[in-house]
C-alpha positions as CSV (number, residue, x, y, z in Angstrom):
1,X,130.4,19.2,-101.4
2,X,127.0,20.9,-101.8
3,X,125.3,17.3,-101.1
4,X,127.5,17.0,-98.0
5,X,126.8,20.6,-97.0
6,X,123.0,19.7,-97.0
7,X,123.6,16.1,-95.2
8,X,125.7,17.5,-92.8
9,X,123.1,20.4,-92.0
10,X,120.1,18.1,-91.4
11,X,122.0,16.1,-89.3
12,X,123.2,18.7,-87.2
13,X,119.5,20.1,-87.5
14,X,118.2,17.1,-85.9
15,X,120.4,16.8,-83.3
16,X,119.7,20.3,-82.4
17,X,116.2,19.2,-81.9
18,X,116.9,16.3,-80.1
19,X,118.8,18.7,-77.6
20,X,115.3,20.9,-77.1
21,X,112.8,18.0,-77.1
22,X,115.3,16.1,-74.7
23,X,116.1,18.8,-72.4
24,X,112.4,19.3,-71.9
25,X,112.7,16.0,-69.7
26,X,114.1,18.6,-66.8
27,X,110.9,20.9,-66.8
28,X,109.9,18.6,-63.7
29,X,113.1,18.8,-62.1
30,X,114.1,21.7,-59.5
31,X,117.3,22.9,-61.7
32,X,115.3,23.4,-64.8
33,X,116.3,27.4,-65.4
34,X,118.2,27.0,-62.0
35,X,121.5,28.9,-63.9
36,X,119.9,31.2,-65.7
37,X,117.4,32.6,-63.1
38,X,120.8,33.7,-61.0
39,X,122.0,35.8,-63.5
40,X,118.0,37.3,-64.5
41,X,117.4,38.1,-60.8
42,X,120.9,39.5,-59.7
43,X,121.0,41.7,-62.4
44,X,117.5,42.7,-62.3
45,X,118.2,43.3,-59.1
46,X,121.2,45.6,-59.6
47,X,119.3,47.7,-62.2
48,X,116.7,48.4,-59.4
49,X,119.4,49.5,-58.3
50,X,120.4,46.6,-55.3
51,X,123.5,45.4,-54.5
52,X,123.5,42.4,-56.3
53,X,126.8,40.3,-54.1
54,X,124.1,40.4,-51.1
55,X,123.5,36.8,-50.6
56,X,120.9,37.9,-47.8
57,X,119.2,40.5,-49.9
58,X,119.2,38.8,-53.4
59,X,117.3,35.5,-51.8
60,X,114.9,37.9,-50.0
61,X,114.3,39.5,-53.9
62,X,114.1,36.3,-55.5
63,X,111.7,34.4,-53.3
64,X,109.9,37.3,-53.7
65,X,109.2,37.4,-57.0
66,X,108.6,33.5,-57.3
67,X,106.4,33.0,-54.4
68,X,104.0,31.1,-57.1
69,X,106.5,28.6,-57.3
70,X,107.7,28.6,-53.5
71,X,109.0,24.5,-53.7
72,X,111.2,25.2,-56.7
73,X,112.5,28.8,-55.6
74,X,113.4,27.2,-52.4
75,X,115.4,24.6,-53.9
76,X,117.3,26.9,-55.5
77,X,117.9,29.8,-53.5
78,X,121.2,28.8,-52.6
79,X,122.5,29.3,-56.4
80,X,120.3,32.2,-57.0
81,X,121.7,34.4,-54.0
82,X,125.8,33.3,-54.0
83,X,126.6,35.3,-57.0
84,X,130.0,35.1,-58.7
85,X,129.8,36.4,-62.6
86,X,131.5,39.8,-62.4
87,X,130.0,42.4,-62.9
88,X,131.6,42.9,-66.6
89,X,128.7,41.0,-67.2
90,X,126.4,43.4,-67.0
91,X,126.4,44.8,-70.5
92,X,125.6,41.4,-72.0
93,X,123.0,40.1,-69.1
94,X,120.5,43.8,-68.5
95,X,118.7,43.5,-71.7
96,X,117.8,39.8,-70.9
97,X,116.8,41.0,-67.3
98,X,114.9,44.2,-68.2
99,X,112.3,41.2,-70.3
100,X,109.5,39.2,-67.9
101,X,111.4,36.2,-67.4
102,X,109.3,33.8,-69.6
103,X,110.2,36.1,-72.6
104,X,113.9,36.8,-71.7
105,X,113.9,33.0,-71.0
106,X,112.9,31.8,-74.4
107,X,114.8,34.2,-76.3
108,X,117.8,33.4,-74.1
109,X,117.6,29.3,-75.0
110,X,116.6,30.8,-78.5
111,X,120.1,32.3,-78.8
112,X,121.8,29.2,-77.2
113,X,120.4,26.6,-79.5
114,X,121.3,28.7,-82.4
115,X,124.9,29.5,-81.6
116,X,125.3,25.8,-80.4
117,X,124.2,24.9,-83.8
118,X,125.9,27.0,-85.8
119,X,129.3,26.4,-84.1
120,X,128.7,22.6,-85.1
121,X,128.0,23.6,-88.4
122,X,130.8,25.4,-88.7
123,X,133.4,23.6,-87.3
124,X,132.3,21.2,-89.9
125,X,132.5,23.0,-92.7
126,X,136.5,24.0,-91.3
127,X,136.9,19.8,-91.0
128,X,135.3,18.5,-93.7
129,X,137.9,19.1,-96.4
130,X,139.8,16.7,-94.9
131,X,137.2,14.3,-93.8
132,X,133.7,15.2,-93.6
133,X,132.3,12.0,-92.0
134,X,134.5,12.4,-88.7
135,X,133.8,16.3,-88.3
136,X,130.1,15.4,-89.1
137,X,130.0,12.3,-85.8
138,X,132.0,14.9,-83.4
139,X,129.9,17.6,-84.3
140,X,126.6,15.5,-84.3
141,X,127.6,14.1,-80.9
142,X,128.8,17.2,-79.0
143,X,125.4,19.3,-79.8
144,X,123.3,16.7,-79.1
145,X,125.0,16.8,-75.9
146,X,124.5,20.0,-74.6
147,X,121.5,19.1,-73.2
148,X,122.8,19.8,-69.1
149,X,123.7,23.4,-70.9
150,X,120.7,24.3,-72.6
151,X,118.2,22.9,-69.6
152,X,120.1,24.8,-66.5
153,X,120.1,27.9,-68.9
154,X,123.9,28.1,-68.0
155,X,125.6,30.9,-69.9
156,X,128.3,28.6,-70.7
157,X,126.3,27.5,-74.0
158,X,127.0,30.9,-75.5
159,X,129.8,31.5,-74.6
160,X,130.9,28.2,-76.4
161,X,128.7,28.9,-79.5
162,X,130.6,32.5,-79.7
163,X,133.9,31.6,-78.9
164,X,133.6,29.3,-81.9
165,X,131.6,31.6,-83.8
166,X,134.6,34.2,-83.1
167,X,137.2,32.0,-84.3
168,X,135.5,31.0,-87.4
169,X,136.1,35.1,-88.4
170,X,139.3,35.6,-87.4
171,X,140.8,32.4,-89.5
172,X,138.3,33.1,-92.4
173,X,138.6,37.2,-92.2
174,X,135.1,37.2,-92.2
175,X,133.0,39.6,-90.2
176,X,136.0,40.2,-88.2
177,X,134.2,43.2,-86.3
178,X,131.8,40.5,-85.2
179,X,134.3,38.2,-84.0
180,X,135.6,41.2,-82.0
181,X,133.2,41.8,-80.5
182,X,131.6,38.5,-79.9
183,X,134.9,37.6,-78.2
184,X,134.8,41.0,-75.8
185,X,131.5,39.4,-74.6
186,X,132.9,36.4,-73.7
187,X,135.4,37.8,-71.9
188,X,132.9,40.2,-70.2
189,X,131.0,36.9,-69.3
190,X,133.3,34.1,-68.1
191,X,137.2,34.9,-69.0
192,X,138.0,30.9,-68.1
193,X,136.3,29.6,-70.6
194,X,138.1,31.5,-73.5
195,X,140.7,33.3,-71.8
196,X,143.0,30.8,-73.9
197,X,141.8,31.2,-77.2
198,X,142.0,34.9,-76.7
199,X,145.8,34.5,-75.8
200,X,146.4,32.1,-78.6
201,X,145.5,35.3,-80.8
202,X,147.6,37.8,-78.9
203,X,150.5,35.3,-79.0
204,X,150.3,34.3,-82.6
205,X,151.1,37.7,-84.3
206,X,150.5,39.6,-86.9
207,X,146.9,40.7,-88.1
208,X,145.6,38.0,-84.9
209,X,147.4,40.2,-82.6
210,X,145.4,43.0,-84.1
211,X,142.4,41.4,-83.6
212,X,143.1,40.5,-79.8
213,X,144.1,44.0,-79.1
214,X,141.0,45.6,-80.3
215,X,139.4,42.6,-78.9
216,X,140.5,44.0,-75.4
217,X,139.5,47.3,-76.6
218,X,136.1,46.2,-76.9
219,X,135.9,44.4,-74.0
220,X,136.7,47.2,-71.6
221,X,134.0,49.3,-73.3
222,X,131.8,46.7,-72.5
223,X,132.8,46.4,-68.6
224,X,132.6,49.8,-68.1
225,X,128.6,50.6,-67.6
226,X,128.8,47.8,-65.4
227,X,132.1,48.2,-63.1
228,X,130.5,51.9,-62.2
229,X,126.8,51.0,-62.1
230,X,127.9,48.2,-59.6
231,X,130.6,50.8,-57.8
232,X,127.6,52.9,-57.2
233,X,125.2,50.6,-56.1
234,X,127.5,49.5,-53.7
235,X,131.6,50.1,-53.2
236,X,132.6,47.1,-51.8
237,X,131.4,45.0,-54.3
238,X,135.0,43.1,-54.7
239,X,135.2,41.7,-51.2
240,X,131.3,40.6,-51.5
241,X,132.3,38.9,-54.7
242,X,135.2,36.9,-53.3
243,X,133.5,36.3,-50.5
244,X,131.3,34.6,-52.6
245,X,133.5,32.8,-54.5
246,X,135.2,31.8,-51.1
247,X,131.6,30.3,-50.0
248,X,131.0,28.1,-52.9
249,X,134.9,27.1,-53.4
250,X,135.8,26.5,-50.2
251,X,136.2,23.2,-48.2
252,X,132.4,21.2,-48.7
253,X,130.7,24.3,-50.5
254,X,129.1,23.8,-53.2
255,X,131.9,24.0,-56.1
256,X,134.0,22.5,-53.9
257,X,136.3,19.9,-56.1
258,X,136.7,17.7,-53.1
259,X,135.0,14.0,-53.1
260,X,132.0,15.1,-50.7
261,X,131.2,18.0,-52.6
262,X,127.7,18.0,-53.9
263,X,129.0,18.6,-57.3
264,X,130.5,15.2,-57.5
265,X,127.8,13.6,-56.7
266,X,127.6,12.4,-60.2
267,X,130.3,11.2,-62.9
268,X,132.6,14.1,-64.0
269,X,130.6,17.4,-62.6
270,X,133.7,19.2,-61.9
271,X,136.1,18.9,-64.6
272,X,139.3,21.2,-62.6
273,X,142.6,19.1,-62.1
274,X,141.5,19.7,-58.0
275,X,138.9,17.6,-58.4
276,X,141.2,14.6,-59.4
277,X,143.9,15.3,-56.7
278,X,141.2,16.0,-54.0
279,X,140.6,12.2,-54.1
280,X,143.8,11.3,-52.9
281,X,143.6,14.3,-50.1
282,X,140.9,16.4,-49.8
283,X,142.9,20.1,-48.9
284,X,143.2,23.0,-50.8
285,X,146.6,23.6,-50.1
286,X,147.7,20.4,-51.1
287,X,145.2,19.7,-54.5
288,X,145.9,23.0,-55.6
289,X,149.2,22.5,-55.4
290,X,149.4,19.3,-57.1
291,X,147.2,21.0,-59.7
292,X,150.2,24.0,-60.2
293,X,152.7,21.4,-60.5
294,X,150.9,19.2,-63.3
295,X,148.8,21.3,-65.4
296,X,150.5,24.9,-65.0
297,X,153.7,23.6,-66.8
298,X,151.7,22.2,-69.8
299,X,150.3,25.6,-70.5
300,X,153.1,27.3,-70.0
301,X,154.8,24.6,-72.7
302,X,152.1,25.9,-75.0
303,X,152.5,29.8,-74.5
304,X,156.0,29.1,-75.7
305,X,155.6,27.0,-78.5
306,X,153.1,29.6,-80.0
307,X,155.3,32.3,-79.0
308,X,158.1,30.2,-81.5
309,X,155.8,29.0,-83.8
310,X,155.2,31.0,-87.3
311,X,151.6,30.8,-88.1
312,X,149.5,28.8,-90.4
313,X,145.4,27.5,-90.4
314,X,146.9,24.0,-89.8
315,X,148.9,25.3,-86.3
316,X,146.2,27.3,-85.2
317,X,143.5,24.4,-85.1
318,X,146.4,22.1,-83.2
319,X,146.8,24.8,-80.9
320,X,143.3,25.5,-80.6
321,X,142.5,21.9,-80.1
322,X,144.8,21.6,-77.1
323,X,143.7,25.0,-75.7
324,X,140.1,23.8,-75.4
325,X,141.1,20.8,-73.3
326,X,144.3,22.3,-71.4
327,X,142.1,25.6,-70.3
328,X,139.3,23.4,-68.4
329,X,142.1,21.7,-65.9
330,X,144.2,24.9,-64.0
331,X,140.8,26.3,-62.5
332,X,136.6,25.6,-61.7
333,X,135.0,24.1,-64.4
334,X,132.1,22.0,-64.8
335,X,130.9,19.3,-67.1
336,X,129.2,21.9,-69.8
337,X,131.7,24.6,-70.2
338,X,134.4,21.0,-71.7
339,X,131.8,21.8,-75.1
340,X,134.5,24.3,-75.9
341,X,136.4,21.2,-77.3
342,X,134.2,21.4,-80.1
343,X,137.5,23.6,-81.2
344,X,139.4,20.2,-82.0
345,X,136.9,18.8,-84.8
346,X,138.9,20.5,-87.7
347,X,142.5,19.0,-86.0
348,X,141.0,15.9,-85.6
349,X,140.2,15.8,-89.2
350,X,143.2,16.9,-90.5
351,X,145.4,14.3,-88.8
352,X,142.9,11.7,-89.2
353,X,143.3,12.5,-93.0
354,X,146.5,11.7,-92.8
355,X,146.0,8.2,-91.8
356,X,148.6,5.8,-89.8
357,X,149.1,6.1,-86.7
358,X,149.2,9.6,-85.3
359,X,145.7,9.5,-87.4
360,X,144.2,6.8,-85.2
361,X,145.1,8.2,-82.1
362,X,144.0,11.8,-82.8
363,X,140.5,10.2,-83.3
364,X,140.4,7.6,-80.3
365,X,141.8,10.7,-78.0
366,X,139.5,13.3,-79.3
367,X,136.9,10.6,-79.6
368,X,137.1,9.9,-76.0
369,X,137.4,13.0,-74.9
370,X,134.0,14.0,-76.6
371,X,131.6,10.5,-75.3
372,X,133.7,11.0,-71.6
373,X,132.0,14.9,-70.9
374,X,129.2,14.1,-73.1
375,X,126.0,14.9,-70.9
376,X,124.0,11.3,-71.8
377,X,127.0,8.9,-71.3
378,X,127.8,10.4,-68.4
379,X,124.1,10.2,-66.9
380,X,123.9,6.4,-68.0
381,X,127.3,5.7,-66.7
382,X,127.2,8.0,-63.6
383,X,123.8,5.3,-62.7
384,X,125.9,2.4,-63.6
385,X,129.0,3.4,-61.6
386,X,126.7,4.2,-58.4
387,X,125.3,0.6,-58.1
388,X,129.5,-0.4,-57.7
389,X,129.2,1.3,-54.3
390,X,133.0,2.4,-54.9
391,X,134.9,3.5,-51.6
392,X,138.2,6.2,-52.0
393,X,139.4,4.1,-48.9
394,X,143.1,2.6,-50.1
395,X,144.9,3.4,-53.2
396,X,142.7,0.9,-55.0
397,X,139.7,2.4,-53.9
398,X,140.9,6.2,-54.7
399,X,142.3,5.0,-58.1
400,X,138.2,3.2,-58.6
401,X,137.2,6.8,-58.3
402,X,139.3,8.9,-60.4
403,X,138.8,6.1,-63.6
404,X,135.2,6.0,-62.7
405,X,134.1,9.4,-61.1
406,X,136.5,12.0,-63.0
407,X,137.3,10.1,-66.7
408,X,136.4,13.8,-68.2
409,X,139.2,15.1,-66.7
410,X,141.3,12.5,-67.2
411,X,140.0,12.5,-71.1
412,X,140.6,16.1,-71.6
413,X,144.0,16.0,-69.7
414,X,145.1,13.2,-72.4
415,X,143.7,15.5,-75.6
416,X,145.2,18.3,-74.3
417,X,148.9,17.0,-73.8
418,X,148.2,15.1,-77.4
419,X,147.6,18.4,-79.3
420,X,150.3,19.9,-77.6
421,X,152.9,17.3,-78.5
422,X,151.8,17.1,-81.9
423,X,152.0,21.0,-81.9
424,X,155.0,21.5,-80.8
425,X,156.4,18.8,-83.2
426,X,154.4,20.5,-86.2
427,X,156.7,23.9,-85.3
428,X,159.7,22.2,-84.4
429,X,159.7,21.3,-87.8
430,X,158.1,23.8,-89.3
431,X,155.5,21.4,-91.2
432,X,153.4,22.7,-93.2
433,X,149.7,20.7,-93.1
434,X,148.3,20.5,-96.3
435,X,145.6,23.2,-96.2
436,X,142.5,23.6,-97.9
């Protein structure tokens, strides 16, 4: 196991560099940074004491201070100055923003790259001891991956790398004030992304329940300096905020999941269930509805089995594996926060281990899921797919687009139901996985 250890970590090691030396390609593009500036400037901006929600202020600030670099600020303004992390955030985000951005910048994709890498490392070491060799690939491919993540600076990569991290104490009782707190700032940061792994820990019992309780505890510690420094700095700081949200959301904003929106203009960008039902009619009303109807029941199906389920290692990573997909479908989400399947590696293993056919499709499932919202396969396919000139006109043209322009979410819709049948089957009959 030692040799494998070491294997296993220079694998992951070079992969990690090909992530930095790759990502390096964007230094000429206009998005380079483009996610982590909005967080630097808005809450540097609201420890000058500035309401941060102010689209009309916050550009004003940031053009400002980038008037060296006038082309790229320009370019993107628009992100910068429409807002919408809460300002729970701020705990986390002020001691990045109080640095001179080249400084706060490096340390910031300093701390990405290492989380990243130790959360493949990691969920190898849970996976290997059924089969090293598939935990190794998944883990190999997904951080090599992460390349969108680590060159938009978008706090989605540590957020992933702790969520991971976080579960890796709780299931090992390890540093479990870490995981505690890791997880609080995840929360603080973007509640979507792990809000099911949290509940997976309420829900389980026992000393996990513990540990989700004072998980909450921590977490409203955390949002309190920055829920009153915000109040103060400006009261109606909610109604900025959804209006906000409301701008990028709604009907051909930015994040809109609808066909036209600039975030589809490339393979599998927005990764919601709306994006997929948007093809077929492009309304709010009617792809959030479809969206309620489909994906809403599966989670609910999963809150109850956990709820009935007595807990073991084996459970939790099923569970786990189909929360990581499942949570990416109900709500926003965009190509790079789907690396929180990284979560399935030690399920995969385990049924993989036990060969026949459940084995083989827990690894062409999770398999696809991982190459479908994998950054490079998506660029290479996204330039193959565009030279189809593909029209949503007719059924055959709309079903063209979801296969070709939304296979992520078609990939993690498949993992997560997958998981959830096979967890739900694993308590119904209260199997016991061989555990190592």
């Amino acid at each position: 196991m030692n040799k494998e250890r070491r294997i296993a970590a220079i694998v992951l090691l070079l992969c990690g560099v090909f992530l930095v030396l790759l990502s390096l390609l964007y230094r000429d593009i206009d998005a380079w940074s483009v996610d982590f500036k909005a967080v630097y400037y808005a809450f540097r901006y609201l420890a000058l004491g500035h309401d941060l929600y102010n689209p009309a202020r916050l550009a004003a600030y940031f053009l400002s201070q980038n008037q060296a670099d006038a082309t790229s600020a320009h370019a993107a303004v628009q992100t910068v100055s429409l807002f919408d992390y809460p300002p729970t955030a701020f705990a986390f985000f002020a001691p990045f923003a109080l640095l001179p951005f080249k400084i706060a910048a490096f340390m910031w994709r300093s701390l990405m790259v290492l989380l990243l890498a130790a959360a493949s490392m990691l969920m190898w070491e849970f996976g290997s001891p059924w089969s090293p060799r598939v935990s190794l690939i998944l883990a190999g491919l997904l951080l090599a991956n992460c390349v969108g993540v680590f060159a938009l600076g978008n706090p989605a990569g540590i957020v992933i790398g702790l969520v991971v991290l976080c579960t890796s104490c709780f299931f090992s009782n390890r540093y479990v004030l870490l995981g505690e707190i890791g997880l609080a700032v995840v929360l603080s940061i973007k509640p979507h992304d792990a809000g099911m792994v949290w509940l997976f820990f309420l829900l389980a019992g026992g000393t996990l329940r513990k540990r989700a309780l004072r998980t909450l505890g921590w977490a409203v510690i955390l949002w309190v300096p920055g829920i009153l420094w915000t109040t103060a700095v400006a009261s109606h700081w909610p109604l900025e905020l959804r209006a906000n949200l409301h701008t990028v959301l709604v009907q051909g904003g930015e994040n809109s999941p609808g066909p036209d929106s600039p975030a589809n203009n490339t393979v599998g960008q927005i990764i919601g269930f709306q994006a997929v039902a948007s093809v077929f009619r492009d309304q709010p009303g009617f792809y959030g509805t479809m969206t309620a109807v489909i994906v809403w029941p599966l989670i609910g199906l999963w809150i109850w089995v956990t709820l009935r389920s007595r807990f073991s290692i084996a459970n939790g990573w099923l569970a786990l594996a189909s929360a990581s997909a499942l949570t990416m479908l109900p709500v926003y989400h965009r190509l790079y926060d789907a690396k929180l399947i990284l979560l399935a590696i030690p399920a995969c293993a385990m049924l993989w281990a036990r060969r026949g056919l459940l084995g083989w499709l827990a690894l062409v499932i999770t398999s696809g899921a991982f190459v479908l919202t994998a950054d490079l396969p998506n660029v290479l396919f996204a330039a193959l797919v565009k030279s189809w000139h593909i029209v949503a006109g007719g059924w055959l043209g709309k079903v063209e687009t979801i296969l070709f322009y939304r296979s992520a979410t078609l990939a993690l819709l498949a993992m997560g139901v997958f998981y959830l049948v096979v967890y739900a089957r694993s308590s119904n009959r209260h199997e016991v996985v061989a555990e190592t």
